[in-house]
Residue, then its C-alpha position, 0 to 999 in steps of 0.5 A: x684466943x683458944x687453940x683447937x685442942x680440946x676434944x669432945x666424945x660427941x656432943x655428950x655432957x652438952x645441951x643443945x644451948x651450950x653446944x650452940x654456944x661452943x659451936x659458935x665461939x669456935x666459929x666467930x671467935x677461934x675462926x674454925x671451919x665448920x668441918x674443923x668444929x664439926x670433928x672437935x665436937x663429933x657432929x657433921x659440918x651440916x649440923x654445925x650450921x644449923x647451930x650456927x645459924x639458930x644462933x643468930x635466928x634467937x640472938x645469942x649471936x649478934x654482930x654488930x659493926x661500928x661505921x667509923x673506922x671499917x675496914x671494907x675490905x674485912x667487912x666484905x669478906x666477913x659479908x662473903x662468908x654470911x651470905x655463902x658467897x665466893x666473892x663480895x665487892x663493897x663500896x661506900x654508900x652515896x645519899x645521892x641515888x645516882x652518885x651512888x649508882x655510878x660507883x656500884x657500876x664502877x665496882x661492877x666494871x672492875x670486878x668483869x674487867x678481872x674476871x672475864x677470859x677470851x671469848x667468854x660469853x657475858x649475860x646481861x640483865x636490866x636495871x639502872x644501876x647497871x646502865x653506867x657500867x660501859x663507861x668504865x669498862x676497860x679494854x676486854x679480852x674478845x668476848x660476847x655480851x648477850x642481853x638476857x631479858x626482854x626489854x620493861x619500858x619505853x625508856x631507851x636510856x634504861x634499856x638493856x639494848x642501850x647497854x649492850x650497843x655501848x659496851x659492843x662499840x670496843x673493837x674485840x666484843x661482840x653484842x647480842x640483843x633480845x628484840x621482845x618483852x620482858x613480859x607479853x600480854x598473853x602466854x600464846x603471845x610470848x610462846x609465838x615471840x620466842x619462836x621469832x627467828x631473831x629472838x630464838x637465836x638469841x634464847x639459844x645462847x642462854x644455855x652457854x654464858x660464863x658470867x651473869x650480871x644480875x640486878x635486884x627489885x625490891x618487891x615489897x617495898x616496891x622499889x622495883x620498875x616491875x609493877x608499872x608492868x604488870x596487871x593488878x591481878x598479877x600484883x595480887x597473886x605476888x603480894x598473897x605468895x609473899x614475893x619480896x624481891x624480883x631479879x631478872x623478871x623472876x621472883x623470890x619469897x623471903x626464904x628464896x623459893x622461886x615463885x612458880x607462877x602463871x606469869x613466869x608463862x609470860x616472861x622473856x628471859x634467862x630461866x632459873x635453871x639456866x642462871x644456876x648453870x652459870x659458873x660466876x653470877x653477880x648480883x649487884x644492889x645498893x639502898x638499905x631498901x633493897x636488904x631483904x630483897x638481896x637476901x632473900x635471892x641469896x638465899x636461893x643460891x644463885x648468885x655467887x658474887x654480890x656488889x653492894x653498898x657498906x651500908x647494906x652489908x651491916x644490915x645484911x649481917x643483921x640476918x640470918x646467915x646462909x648456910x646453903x642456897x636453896x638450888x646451888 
């Protein structure tokens, strides 16, 4: 391994293919920082991962990891690093749908019951993945769960309520339910029910939560519980915008712009501007389906933490890395 000790008048001497090829050597090979390799070659950190991320838009960089004998532990750095986030927790993938669900809850109960400090204030989403995270929450610090979007469905053992009363049963937490809709039938509608003194109380907390745990819908390849929601003119207008992922009744086109539309003048819930508030937010997803979807709210930057399958992280690999979230 080569040692940063060659310097370089600018890029001078280099084209732009061999400065990228030497840009890149130093970062996956020599594991410089892009502030290091920036000053070795006399170009900014930003520069430095526009190269790197070139790189692996026109395959001159690949990574490819064998599925026998993976350190998960390496991989979930090496994905956490990728995707410019904080933290990734990784648990081996399950063919068995709810198998697999059950241990990302577990995943997601370890890393709340190390990360949350007395008397945070933790938001939850909806989705199956997170209904089996009470079961193996441990004993927590006081604390407030608040339910952070309305309710899809007519499912009790899918809904965030459920979720919220069983973790609300420990002793030192508190529960916090948002009694509405995730979406209401008209924006009159929805503006009237936010004003519903018990749904204001709860809509109040949003501007305050430590810790957001988010689930993902992948929306083109309609592995989501959104569209059994919502009109077929609101699918249409989602399909011509390009959405590819919904998260938290918010969705998200592949380049992870947030989709402004006259639906999101319906929905109940945390808004954009509000989860980017919130100092730890973890996205949680497993299902290979589900790829471009992750991604593609990682790219917004919103979540600074992700639990996901291996098998999803080596797919994940497999795009273009993240240099900076589109908001954060």
């Amino acid at each position: 391994m080569s040692t940063p000790t060659q310097h370089h008048q600018g890029s001078t001497g280099l084209t732009e293919s061999e400065l990228m090829e030497a840009v890149a050597h130093r970062f996956y090979f020599d594991d410089l920082s892009k502030m290091q390799i920036g000053n070795e070659f006399g170009i900014s950190r930003f520069r430095v991962a526009r190269l790197l991320e070139k790189a692996r838009a026109i395959g001159m960089v690949r990574i490819e990891i064998s599925q026998v004998g993976v350190n998960i532990d390496d991989l979930a750095q090496l994905l956490a690093r990728h995707l410019h986030l904080d933290h990734v927790c990784l648990v081996e993938a399950n063919r068995n749908v709810v198998t697999e669900r059950d241990t990302l809850a577990r995943e997601v109960a370890k890393y709340l019951s190390t990360s949350i400090q007395p008397n945070d204030r933790i938001g939850f989403s909806w989705g199956r993945t997170l209904m089996p995270i009470a079961r193996y929450l441990g004993h927590l610090p006081p604390s407030e769960f608040v339910q952070i979007a309305g309710v899809i469905g007519d499912d009790p053992s899918k809904s965030p309520i459920t979720l919220i009363g069983q973790i609300s049963q420990q002793s030192d937490v508190e529960g916090r339910i948002l009694i509405a809709p995730l979406f209401s039938s008209s924006a009159e509608t929805a503006k009237v029910q936010r004003k519903e003194p018990a749904v204001a109380r709860i809509l109040e907390l949003f501007d305050d939560i430590d810790i957001a745990v988010l689930s993902v819908g992948a929306w083109d390849s309609r592995i989501t519980q959104l569209e059994q929601l919502l009109p077929q003119s609101d699918i249409e207008v989602l399909d011509q915008r390009g959405a590819v992922a919904d998260s938290n009744g918010v969705f998200f086109d592949a380049d992870g712009n947030y989709l402004n539309l006259p639906l999101n003048d319906r929905r109940i819930s945390m808004t954009v501007e509000q989860i980017l508030k919130v100092p730890n937010v973890l996205l949680v997803a497993g299902g290979t389906q589900k790829t471009k979807a992750i991604h593609a709210v990682c790219r917004s930057g919103i979540p600074t933490a992700l639990v996901t399958t291996a098998e999803v992280a080596r797919e994940l690999l497999n795009l273009p890395a993240i240099s900076k979230g589109k908001y954060r």
